[in-house]
C-alpha distance (Angstrom), angle and dihedral (degrees) to the residues before:
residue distance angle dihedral
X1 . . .
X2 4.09 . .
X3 3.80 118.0 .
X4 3.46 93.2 -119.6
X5 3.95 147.7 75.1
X6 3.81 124.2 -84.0
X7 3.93 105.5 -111.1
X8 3.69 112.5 -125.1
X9 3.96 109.9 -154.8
X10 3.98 125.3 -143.1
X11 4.13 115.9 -79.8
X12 3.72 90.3 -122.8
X13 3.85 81.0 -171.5
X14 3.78 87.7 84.2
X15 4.25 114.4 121.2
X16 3.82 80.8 -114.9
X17 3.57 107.5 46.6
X18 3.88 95.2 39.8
X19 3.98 82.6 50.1
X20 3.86 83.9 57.1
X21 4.01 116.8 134.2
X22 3.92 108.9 -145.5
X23 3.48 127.9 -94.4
X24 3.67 114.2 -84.3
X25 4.10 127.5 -133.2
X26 4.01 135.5 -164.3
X27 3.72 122.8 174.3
X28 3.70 123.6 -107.3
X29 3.66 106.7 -108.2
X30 3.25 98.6 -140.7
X31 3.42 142.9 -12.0
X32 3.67 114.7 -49.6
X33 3.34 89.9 -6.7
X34 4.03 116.9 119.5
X35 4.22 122.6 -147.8
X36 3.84 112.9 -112.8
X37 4.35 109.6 -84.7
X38 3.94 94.2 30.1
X39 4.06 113.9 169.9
X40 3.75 114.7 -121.1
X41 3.58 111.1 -145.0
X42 4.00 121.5 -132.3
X43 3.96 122.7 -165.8
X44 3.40 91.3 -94.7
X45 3.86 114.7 116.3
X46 3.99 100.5 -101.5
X47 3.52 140.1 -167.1
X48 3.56 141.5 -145.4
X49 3.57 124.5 -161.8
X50 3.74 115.6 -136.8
X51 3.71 94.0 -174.0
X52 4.11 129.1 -99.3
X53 3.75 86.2 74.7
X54 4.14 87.9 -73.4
X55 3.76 106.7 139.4
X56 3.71 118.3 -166.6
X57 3.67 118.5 -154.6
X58 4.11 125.3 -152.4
X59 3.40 121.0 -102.7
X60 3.45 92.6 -149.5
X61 3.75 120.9 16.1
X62 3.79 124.2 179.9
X63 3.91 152.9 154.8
X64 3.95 119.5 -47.4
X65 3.94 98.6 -15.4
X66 3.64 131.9 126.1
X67 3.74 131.7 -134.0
X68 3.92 132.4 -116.4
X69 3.26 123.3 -153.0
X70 3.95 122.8 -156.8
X71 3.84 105.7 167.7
X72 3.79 111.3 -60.4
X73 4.05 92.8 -20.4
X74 4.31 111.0 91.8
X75 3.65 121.0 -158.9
X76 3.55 131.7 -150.9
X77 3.91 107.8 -140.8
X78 3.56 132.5 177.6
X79 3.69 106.7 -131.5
X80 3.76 101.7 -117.1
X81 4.10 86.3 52.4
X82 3.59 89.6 60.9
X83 3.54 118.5 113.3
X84 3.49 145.5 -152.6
X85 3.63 116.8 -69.1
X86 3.87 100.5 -0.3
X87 3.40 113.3 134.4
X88 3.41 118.1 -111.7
X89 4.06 131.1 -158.2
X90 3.82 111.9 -104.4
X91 3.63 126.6 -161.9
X92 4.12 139.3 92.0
X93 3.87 97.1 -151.0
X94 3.67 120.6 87.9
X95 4.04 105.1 -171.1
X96 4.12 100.5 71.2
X97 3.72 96.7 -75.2
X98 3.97 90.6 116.2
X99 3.98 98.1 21.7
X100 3.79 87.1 -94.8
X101 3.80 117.8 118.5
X102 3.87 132.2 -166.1
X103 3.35 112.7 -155.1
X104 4.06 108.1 -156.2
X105 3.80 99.0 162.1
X106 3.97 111.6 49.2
X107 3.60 92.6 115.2
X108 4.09 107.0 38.0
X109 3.10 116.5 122.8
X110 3.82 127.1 -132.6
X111 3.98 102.6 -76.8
X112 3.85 124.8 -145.4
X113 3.23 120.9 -144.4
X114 4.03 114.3 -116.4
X115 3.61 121.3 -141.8
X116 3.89 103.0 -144.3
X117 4.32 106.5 57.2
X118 3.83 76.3 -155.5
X119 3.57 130.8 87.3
X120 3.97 148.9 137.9
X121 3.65 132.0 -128.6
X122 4.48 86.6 20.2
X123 4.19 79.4 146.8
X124 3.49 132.1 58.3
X125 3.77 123.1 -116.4
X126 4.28 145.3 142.5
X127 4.26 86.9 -56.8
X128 3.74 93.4 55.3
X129 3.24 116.9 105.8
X130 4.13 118.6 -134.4
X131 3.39 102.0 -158.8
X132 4.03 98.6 128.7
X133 3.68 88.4 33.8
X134 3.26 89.4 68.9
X135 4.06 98.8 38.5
X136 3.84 84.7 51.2
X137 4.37 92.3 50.4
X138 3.92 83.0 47.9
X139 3.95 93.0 56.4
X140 4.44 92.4 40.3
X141 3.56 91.1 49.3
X142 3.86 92.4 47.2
X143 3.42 85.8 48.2
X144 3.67 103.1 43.4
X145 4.01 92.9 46.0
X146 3.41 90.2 77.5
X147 4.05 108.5 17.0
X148 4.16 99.8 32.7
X149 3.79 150.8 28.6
X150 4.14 118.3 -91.9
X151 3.63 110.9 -157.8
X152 4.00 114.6 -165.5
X153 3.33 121.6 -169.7
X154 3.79 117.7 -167.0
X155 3.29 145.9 -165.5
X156 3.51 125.0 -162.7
X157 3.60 109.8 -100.9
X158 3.49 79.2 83.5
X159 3.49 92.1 81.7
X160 3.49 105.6 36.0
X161 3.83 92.7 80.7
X162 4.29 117.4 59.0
X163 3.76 94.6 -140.5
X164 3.93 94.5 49.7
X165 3.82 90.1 43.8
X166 3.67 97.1 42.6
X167 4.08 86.2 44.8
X168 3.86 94.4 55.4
X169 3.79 91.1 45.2
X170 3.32 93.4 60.8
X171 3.84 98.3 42.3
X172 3.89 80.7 52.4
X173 4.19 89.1 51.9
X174 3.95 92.2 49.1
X175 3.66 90.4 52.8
X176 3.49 104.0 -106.8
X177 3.61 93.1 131.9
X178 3.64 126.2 70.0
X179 3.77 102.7 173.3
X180 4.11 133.5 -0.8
X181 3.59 120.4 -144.9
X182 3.94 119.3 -164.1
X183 3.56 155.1 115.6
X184 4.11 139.2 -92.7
X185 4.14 82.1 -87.2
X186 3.15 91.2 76.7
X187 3.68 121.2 31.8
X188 4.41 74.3 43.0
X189 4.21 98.6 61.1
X190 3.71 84.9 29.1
X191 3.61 95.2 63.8
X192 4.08 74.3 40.8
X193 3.10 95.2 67.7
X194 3.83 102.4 47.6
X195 3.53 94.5 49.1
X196 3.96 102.9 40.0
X197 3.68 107.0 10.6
X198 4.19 86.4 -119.0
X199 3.61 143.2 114.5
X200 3.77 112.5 -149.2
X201 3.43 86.0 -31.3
X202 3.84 111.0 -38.1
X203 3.62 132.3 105.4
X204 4.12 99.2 -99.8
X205 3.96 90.3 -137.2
X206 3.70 104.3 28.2
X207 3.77 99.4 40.5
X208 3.91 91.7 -137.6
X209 3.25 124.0 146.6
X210 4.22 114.9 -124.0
X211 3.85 131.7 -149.3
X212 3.75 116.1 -91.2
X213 3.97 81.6 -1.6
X214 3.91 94.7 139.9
X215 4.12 79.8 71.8
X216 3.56 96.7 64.2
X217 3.84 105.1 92.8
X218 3.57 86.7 36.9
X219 3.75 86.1 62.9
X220 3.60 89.3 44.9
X221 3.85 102.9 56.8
X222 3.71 86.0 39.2
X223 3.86 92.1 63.6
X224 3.81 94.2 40.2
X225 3.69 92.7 60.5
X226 4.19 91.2 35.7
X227 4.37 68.9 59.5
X228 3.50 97.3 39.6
X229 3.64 100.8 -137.7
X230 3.82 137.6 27.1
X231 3.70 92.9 -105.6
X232 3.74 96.8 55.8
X233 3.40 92.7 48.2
X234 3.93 101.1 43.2
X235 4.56 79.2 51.7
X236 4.47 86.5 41.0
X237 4.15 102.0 47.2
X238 3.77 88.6 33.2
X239 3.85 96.0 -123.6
X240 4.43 101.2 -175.9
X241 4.00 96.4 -177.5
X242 3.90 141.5 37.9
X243 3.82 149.3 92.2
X244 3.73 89.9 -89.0
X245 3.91 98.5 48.1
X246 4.03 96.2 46.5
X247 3.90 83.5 54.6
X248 3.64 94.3 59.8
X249 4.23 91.8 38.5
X250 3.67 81.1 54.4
X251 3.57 98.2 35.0
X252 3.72 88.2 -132.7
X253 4.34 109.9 168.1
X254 3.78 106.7 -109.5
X255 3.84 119.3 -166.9
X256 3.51 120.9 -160.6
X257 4.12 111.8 -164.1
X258 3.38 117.9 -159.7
X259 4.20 132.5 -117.6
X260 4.08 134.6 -167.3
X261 3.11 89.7 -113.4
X262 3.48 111.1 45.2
X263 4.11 124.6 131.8
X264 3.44 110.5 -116.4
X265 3.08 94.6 -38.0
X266 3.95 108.3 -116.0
X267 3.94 119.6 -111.8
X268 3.66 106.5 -89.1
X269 3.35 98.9 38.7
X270 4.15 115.7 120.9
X271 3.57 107.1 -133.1
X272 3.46 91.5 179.9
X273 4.31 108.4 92.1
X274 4.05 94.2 -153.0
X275 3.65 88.2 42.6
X276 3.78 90.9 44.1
X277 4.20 91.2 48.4
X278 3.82 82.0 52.3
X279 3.70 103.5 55.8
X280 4.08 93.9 37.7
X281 3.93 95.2 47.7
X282 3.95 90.7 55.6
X283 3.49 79.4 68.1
X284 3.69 106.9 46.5
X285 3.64 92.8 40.0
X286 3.94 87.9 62.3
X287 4.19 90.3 38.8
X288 3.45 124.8 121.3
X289 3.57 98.8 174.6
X290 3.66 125.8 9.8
X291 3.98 127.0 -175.5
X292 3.31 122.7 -163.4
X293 3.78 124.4 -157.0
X294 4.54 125.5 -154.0
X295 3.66 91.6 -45.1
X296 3.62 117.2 118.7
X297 3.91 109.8 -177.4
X298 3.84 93.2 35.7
X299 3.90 89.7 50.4
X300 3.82 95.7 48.8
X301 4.27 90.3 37.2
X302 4.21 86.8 56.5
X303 3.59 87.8 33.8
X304 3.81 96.9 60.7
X305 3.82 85.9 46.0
X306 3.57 100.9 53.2
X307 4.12 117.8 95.5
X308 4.00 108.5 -129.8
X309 4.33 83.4 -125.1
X310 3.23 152.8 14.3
X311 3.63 136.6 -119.6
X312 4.05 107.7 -142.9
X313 3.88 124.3 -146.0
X314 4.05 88.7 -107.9
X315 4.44 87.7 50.0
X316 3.99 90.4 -101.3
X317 3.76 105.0 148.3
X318 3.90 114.5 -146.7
X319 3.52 136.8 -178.0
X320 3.80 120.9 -111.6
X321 3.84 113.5 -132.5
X322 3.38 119.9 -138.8
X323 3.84 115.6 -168.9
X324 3.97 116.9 -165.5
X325 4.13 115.8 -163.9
X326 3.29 127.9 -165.3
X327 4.10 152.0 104.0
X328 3.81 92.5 -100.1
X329 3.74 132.9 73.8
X330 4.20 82.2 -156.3
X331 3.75 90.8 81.8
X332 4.03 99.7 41.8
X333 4.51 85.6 49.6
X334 3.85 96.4 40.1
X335 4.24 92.0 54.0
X336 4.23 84.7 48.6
X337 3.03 89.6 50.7
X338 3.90 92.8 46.7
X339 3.78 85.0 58.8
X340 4.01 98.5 -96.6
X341 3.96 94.9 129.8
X342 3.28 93.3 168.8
X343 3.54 100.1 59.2
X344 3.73 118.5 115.8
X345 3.36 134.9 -162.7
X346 3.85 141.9 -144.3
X347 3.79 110.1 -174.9
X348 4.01 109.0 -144.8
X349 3.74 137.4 110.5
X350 3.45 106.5 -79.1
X351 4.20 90.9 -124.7
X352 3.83 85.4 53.9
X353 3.76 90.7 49.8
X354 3.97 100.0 44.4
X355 3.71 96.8 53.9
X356 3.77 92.6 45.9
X357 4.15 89.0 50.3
X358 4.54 92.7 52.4
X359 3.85 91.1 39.3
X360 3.53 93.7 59.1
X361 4.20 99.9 30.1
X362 3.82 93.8 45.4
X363 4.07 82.3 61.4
């Protein structure tokens, strides 16, 4: 059976969703350019009503888009992809008013009703223990290897440490990773690692700190453009281990976004930010699960381009699990607050976390 809930869709039945109106459209007057009253889309399943009580759900909704409608097909769009004359979903209410429908509730599960309204430790924080958070990641990824798309997105404190670096290249090599989504950090003090067993500097098991060490990923990018790409120079310096290398063995997509203040930046990595939002939301449109390791901007940027669900091939609707990691309870509040609801988090050191996750999938 799937790790996760059985969706239960809306009872359009009700007096005030059979009273619905239909969803109204106006074109886009130019391109890019969005008519007056447009409805932003959430990742909430949604619903747009097309009229004679047929609702049409979106295939693929997410954070701050709009949708198209052509006939019976909707289209998730990105604003500034919009063009000229599309027509574009209009409509600020979210309960029927305007045909549009916000689904909140697919996924609850049946609530029981407690008899004390008081009660400690109803939130998760640093003293709760994750014990069947972690039981229920082992089952999703298990699940997902073969029947969905994982999305990680790391930061790179992940390589920093030999165990956590070795741990993720392995879950990489048994194929629990279907795309990687990062920065120049990481590809940078991975590379690091391989070549001088440091990160920024410092031994990545013993933590000490070695001579003229703050020139080691200096080195590094240095050689991989003397190579002119990370491939060539992974095949040139005869690097055998890393997160970087088991993605090209496994010809795993790796997209490297851009920062001000990157070094170099390596080859490969978009510099560009629309171009960057392009390649990474390929990937979290297609996710299924994504886990995001100690990286705060990346997490909220994949985060706010990740749909709540999924629509399957056979019209099952699933939820999208979205696993945040990381010491502080900052990152876990900030993305809620952002609007990813579904984001969950498991408060560890991400070194702590990655050798736990290999020792018990590589049983």
């Amino acid at each position: 059976m799937p790790p996760f809930p059985t969706y239960t869709r809306p009872d359009f039945t009700r007096p005030d969703l059979a009273a619905a109106p239909p969803a109204r459209t106006e074109a886009a007057p130019r391109d890019g350019v969005l008519p007056a009253g447009f409805h932003a889309t959430s990742n909430h399943p949604e619903y747009v009503h097309l009229g004679g009580g047929r609702w049409l759900l979106a295939a693929e909704s997410r954070m701050d888009a709009v949708f198209i409608l052509e006939g019976n097909t909707l289209r998730t769009v990105e604003p500034r992809l919009v063009m000229e004359g599309e027509r574009v979903v209009v409509g600020r209410t979210e309960n029927g008013e305007e045909g549009i429908f916000v689904h909140t509730t697919g996924f609850d599960a049946p609530t029981e009703t407690a008899e004390d309204k008081f009660a400690f430790r109803s939130r998760g924080t640093r003293e709760t223990p994750f014990s069947r958070s972690y039981d229920e990641l082992y089952d999703i990824l298990r699940h997902d290897r073969e029947n969905g798309h994982i999305v990680w997105v790391l930061g790179p404190a992940v390589a920093f440490d030999r165990d956590s670096r070795d741990a993720m290249a392995r879950i990489i090599g048994a194929g629990y990773c279907h795309a990687l989504l990062a920065g120049n950090a990481l590809a940078t003090h991975d590379l690091e690692a391989a070549l001088f067993h440091t990160g920024l500097g410092q031994d990545i098991y013993t933590q000490a700190l070695l001579p003229r060490g703050h020139y080691n990923h200096l080195d590094v990018i240095n050689e991989v453009l003397r190579h002119g790409s990370m491939e060539q120079a992974i095949a040139g310096l005869g690097i055998r281990d890393g997160i970087i290398r088991a993605c090209l063995e496994r010809r795993v997509p790796v997209v490297l976004a851009g920062s001000i203040r990157d070094d170099g930046p390596l080859p490969g990595v978009i510099t560009d930010s629309r171009q960057a939002q392009d390649a990474m939301r390929i990937h979290a449109r297609r996710a299924t699960t994504v886990i995001a390791l100690a990286t705060q901007l990346h997490a909220i940027a994949v985060g706010n381009m990740t749909p709540g669900y999924r629509v399957l091939d056979d019209g099952t609707v699933r939820p999208v699990h979205f696993y945040i990691v990381d010491m502080s309870e900052f990152i876990a509040d900030k993305l809620a607050n952002r609007g990813s609801a579904q984001a969950r988090a498991i408060l560890t050191n991400v070194q702590d976390f990655m050798v736990n996750l290999w020792h018990n999938l590589r049983g």
